[in-house]
mmCIF file of the N, C-alpha and C atoms, coordinates in Angstrom:
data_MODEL
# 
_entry.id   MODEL 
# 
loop_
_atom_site.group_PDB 
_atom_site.id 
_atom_site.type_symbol 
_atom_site.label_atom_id 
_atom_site.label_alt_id 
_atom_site.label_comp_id 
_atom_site.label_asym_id 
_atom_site.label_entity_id 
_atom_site.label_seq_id 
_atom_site.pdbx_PDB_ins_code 
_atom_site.Cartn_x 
_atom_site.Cartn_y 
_atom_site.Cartn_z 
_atom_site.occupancy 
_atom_site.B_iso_or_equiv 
_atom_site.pdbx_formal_charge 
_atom_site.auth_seq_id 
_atom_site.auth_comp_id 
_atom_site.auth_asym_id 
_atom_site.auth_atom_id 
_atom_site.pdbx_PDB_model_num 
ATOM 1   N N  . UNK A 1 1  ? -35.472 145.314 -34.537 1.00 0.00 ? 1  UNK A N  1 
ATOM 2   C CA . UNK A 1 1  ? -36.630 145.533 -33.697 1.00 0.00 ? 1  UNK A CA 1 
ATOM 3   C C  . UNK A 1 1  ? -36.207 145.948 -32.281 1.00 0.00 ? 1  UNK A C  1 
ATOM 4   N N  . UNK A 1 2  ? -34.791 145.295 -31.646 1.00 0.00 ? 2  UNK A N  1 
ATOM 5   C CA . UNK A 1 2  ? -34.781 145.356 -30.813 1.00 0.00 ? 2  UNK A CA 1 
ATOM 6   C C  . UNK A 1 2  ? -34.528 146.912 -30.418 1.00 0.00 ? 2  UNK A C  1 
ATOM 7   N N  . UNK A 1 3  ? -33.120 147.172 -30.920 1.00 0.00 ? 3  UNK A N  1 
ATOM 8   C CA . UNK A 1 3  ? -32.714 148.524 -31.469 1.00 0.00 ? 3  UNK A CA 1 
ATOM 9   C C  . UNK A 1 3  ? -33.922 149.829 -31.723 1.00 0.00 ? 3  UNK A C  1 
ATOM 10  N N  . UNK A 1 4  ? -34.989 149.388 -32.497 1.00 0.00 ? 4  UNK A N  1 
ATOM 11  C CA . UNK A 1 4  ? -35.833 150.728 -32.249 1.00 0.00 ? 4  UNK A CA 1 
ATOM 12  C C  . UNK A 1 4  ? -36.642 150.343 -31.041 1.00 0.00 ? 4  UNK A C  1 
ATOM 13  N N  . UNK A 1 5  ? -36.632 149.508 -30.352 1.00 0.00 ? 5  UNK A N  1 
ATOM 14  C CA . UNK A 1 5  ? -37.290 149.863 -28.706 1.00 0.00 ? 5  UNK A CA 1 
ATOM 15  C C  . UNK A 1 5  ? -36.655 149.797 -27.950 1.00 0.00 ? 5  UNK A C  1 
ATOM 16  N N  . UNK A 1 6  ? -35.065 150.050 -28.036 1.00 0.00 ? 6  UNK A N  1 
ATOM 17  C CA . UNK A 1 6  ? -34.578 150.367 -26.833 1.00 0.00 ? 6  UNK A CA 1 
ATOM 18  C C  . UNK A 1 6  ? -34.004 152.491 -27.153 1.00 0.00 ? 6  UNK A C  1 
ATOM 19  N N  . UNK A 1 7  ? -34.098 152.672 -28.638 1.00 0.00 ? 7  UNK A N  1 
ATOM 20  C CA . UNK A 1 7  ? -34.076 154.344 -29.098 1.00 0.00 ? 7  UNK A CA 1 
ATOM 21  C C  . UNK A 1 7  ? -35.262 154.797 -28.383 1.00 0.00 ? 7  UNK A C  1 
ATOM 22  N N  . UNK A 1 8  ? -36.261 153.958 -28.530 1.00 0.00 ? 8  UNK A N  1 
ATOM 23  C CA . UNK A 1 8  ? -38.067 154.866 -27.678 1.00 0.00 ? 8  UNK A CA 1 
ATOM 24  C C  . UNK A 1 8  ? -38.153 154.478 -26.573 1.00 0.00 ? 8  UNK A C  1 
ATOM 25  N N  . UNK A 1 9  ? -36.940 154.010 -25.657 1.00 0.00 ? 9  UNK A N  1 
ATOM 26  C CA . UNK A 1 9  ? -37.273 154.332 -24.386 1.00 0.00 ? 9  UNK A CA 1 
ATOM 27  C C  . UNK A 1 9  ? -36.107 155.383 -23.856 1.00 0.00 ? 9  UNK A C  1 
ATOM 28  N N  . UNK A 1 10 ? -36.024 156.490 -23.950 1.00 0.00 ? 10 UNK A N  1 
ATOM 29  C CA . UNK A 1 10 ? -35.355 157.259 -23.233 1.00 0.00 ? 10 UNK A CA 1 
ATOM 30  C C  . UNK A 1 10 ? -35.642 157.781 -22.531 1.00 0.00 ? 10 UNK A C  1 
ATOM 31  N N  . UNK A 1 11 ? -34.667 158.530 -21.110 1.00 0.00 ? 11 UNK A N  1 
ATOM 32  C CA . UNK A 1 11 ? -34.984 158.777 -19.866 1.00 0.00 ? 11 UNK A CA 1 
ATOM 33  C C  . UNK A 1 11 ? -35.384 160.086 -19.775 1.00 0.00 ? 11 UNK A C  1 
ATOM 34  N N  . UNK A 1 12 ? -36.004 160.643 -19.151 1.00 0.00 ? 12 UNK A N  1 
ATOM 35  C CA . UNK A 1 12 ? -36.946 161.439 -18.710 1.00 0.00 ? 12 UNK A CA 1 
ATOM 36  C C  . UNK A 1 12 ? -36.577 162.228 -17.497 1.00 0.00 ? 12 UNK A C  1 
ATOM 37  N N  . UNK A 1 13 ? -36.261 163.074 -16.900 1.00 0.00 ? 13 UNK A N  1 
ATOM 38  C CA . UNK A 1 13 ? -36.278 164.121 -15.812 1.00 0.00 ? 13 UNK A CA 1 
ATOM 39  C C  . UNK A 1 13 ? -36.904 165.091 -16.221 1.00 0.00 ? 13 UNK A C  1 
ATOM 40  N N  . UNK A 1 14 ? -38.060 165.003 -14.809 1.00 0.00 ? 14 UNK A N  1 
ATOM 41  C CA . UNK A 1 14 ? -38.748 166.690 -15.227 1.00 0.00 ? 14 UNK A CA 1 
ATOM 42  C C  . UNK A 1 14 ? -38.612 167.138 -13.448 1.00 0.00 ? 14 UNK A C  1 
ATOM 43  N N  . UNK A 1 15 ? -38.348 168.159 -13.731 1.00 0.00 ? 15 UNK A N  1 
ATOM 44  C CA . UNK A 1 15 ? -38.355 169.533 -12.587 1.00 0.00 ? 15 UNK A CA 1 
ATOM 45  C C  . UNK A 1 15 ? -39.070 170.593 -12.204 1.00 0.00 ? 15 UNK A C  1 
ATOM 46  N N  . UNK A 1 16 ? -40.121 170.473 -11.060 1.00 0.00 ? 16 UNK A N  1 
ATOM 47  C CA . UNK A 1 16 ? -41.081 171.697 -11.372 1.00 0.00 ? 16 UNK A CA 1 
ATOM 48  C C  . UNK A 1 16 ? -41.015 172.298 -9.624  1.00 0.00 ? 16 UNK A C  1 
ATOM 49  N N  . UNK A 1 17 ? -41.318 173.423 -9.853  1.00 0.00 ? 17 UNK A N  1 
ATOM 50  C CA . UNK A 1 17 ? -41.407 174.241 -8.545  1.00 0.00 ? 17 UNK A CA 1 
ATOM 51  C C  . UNK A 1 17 ? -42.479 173.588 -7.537  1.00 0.00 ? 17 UNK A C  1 
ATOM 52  N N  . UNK A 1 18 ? -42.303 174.132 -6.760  1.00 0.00 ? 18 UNK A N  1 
ATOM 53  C CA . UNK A 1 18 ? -43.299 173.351 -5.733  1.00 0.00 ? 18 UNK A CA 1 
ATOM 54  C C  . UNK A 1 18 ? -44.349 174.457 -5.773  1.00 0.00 ? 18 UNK A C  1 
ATOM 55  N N  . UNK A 1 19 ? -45.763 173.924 -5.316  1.00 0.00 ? 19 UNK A N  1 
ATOM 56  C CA . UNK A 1 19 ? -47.384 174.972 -5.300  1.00 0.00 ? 19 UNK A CA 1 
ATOM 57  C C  . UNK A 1 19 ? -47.422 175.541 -4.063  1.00 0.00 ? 19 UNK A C  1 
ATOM 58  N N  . UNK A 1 20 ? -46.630 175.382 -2.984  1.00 0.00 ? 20 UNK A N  1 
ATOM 59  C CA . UNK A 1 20 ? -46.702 176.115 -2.364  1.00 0.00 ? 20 UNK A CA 1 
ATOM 60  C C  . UNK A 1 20 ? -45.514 176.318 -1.767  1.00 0.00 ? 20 UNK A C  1 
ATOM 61  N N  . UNK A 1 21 ? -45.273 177.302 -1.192  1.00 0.00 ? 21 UNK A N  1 
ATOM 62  C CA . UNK A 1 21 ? -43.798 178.109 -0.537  1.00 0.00 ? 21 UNK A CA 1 
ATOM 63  C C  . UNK A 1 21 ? -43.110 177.038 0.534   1.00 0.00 ? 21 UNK A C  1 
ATOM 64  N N  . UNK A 1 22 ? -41.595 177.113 0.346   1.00 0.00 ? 22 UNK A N  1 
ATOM 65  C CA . UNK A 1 22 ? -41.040 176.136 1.356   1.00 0.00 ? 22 UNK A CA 1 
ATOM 66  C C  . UNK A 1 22 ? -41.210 177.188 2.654   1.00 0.00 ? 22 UNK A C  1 
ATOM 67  N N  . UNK A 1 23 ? -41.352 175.956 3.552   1.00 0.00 ? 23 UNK A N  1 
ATOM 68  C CA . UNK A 1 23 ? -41.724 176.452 4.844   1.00 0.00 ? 23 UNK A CA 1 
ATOM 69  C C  . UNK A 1 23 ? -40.357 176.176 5.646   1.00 0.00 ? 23 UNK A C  1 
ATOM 70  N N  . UNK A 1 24 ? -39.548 177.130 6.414   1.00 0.00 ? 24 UNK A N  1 
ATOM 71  C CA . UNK A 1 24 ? -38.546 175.928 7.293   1.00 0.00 ? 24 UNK A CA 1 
ATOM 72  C C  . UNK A 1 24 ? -38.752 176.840 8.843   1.00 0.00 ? 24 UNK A C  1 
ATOM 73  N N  . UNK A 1 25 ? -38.929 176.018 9.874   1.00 0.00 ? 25 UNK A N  1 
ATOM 74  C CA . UNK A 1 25 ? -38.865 176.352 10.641  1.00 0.00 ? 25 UNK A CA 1 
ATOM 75  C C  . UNK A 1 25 ? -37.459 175.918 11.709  1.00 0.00 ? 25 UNK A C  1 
ATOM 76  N N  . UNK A 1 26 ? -36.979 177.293 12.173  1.00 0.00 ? 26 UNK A N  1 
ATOM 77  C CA . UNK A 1 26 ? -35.822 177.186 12.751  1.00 0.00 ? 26 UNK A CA 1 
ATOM 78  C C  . UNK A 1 26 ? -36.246 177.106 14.518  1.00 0.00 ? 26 UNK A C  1 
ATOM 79  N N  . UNK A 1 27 ? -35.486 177.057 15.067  1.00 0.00 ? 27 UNK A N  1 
ATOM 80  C CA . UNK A 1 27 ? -35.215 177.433 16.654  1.00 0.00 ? 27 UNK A CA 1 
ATOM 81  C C  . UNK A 1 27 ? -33.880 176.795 16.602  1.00 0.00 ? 27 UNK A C  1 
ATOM 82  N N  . UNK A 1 28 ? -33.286 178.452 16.926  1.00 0.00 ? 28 UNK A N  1 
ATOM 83  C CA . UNK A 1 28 ? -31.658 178.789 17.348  1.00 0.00 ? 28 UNK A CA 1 
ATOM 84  C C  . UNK A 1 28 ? -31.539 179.613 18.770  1.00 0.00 ? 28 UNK A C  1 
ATOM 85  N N  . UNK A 1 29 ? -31.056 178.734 19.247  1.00 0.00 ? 29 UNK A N  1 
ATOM 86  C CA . UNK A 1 29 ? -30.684 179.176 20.808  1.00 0.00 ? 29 UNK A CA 1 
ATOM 87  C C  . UNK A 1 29 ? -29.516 179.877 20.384  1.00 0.00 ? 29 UNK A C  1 
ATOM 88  N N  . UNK A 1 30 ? -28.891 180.919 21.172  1.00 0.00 ? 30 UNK A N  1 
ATOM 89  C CA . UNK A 1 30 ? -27.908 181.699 21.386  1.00 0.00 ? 30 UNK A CA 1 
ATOM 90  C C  . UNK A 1 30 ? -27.285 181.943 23.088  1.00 0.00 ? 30 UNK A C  1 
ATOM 91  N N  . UNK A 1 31 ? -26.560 181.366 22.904  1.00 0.00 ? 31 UNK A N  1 
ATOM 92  C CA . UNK A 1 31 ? -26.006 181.400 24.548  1.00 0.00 ? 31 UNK A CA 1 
ATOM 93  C C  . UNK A 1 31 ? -24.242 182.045 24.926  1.00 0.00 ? 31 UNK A C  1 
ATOM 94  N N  . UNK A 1 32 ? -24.327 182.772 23.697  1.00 0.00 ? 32 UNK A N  1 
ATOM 95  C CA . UNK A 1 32 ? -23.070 183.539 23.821  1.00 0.00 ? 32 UNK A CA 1 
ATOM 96  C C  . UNK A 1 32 ? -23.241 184.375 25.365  1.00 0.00 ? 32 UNK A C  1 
ATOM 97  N N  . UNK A 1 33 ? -24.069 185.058 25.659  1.00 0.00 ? 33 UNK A N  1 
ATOM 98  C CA . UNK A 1 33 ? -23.833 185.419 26.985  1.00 0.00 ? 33 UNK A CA 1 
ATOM 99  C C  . UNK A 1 33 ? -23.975 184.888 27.956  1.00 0.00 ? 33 UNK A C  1 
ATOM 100 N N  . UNK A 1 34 ? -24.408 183.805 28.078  1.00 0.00 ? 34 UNK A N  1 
ATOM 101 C CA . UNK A 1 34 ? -24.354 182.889 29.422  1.00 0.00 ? 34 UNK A CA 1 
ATOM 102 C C  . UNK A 1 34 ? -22.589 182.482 29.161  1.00 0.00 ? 34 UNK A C  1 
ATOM 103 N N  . UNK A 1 35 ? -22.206 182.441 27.969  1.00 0.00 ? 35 UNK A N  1 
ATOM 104 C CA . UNK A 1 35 ? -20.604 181.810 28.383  1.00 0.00 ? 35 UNK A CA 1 
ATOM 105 C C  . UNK A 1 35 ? -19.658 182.773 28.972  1.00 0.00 ? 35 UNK A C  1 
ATOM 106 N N  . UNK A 1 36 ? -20.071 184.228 28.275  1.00 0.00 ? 36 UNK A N  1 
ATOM 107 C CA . UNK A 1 36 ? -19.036 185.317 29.032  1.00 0.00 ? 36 UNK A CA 1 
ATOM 108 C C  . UNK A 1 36 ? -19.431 185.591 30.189  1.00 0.00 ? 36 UNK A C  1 
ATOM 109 N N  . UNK A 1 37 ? -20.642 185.240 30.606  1.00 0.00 ? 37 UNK A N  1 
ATOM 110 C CA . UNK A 1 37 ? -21.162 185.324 32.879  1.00 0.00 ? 37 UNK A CA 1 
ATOM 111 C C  . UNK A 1 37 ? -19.872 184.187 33.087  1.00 0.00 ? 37 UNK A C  1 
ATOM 112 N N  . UNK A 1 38 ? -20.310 182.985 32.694  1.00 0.00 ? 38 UNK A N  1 
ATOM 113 C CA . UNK A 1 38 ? -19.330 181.642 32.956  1.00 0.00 ? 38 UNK A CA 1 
ATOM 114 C C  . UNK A 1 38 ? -17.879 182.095 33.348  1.00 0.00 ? 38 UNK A C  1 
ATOM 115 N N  . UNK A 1 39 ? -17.662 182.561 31.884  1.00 0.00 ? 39 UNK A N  1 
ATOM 116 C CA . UNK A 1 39 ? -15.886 183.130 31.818  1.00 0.00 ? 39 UNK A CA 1 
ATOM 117 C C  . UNK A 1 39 ? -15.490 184.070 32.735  1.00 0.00 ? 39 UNK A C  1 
ATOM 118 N N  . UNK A 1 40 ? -16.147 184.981 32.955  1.00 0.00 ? 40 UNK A N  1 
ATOM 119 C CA . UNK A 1 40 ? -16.226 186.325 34.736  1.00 0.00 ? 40 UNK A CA 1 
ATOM 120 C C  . UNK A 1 40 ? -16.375 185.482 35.539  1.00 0.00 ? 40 UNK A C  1 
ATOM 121 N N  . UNK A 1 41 ? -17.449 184.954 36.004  1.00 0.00 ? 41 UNK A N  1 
ATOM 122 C CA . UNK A 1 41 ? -17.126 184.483 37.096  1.00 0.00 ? 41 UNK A CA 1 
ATOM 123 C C  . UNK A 1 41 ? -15.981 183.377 37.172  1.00 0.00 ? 41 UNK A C  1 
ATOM 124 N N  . UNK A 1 42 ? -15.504 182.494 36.581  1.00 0.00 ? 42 UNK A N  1 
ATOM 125 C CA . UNK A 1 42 ? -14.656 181.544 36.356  1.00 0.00 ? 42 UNK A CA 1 
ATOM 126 C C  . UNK A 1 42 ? -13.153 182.804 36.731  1.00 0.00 ? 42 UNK A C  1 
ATOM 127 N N  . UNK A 1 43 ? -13.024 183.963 35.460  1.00 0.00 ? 43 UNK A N  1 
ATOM 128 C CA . UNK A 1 43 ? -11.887 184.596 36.086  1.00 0.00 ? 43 UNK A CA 1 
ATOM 129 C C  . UNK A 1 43 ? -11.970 184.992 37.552  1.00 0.00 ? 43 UNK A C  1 
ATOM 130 N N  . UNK A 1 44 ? -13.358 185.662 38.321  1.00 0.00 ? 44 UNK A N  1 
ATOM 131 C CA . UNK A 1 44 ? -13.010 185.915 39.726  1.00 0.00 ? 44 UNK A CA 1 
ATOM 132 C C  . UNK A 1 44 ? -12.975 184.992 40.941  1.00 0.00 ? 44 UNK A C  1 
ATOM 133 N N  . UNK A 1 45 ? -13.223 183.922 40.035  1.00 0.00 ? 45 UNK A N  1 
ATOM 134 C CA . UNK A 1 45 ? -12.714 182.622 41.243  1.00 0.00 ? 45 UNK A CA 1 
ATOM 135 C C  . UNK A 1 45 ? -11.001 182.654 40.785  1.00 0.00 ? 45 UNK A C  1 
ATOM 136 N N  . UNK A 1 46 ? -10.997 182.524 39.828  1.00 0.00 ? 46 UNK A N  1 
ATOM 137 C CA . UNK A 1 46 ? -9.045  182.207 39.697  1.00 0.00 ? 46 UNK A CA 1 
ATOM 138 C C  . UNK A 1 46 ? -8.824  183.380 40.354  1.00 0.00 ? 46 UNK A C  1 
ATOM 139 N N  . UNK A 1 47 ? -8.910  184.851 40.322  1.00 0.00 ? 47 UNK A N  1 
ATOM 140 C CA . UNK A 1 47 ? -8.313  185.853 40.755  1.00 0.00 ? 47 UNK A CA 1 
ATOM 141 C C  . UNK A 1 47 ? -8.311  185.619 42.475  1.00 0.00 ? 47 UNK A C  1 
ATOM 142 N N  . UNK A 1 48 ? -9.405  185.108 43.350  1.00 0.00 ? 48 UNK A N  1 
ATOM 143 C CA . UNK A 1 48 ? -9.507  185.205 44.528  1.00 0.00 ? 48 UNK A CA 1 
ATOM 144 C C  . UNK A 1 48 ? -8.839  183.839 44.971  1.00 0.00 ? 48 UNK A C  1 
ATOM 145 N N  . UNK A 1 49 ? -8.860  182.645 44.198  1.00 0.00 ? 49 UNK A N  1 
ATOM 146 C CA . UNK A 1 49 ? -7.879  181.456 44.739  1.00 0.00 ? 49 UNK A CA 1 
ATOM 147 C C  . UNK A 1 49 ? -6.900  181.556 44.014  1.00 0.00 ? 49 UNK A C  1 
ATOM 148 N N  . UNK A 1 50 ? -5.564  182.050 44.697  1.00 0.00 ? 50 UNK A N  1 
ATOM 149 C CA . UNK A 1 50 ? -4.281  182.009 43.815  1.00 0.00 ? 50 UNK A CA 1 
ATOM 150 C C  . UNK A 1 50 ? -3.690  180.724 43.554  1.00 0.00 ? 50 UNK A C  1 
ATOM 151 N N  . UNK A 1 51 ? -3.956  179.599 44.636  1.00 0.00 ? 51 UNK A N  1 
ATOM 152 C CA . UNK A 1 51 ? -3.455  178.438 44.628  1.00 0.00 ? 51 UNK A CA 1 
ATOM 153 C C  . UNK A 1 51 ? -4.455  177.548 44.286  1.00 0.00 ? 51 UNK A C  1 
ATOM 154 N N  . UNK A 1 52 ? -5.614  177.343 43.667  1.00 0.00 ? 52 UNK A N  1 
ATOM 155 C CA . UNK A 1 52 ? -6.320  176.556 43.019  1.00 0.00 ? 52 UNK A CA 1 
ATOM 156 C C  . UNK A 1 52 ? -5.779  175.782 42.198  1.00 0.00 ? 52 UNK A C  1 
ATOM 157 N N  . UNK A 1 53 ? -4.768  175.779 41.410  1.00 0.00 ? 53 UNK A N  1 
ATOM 158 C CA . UNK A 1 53 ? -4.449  175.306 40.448  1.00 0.00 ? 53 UNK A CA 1 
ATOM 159 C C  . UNK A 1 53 ? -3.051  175.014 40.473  1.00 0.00 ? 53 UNK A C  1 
# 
């Protein structure tokens, strides 16, 4: 007895698409050019103080 109710309980996964469209909302900053202003001006301070460092 025990044996045929533990055969009729087997496991189950079901997988279904979702009803409506995944939504993802991003916000990506990009600050690659604020670092190369940084890096210029950073080189024309080293170029004008030779002894800074």
């Amino acid at each position: 007895m025990l044996l045929m109710t533990l055969l009729g309980c087997a496991p189950k996964v079901k997988l279904e698409a979702p009803d409506k469209p995944i939504r993802i909302d991003m916000n990506v900053k990009i600050d690659h050019e604020v670092r190369v202003k940084v890096e210029k001006d950073v080189e024309n301070v080293l170029s004008k103080e030779k002894g800074l460092f």
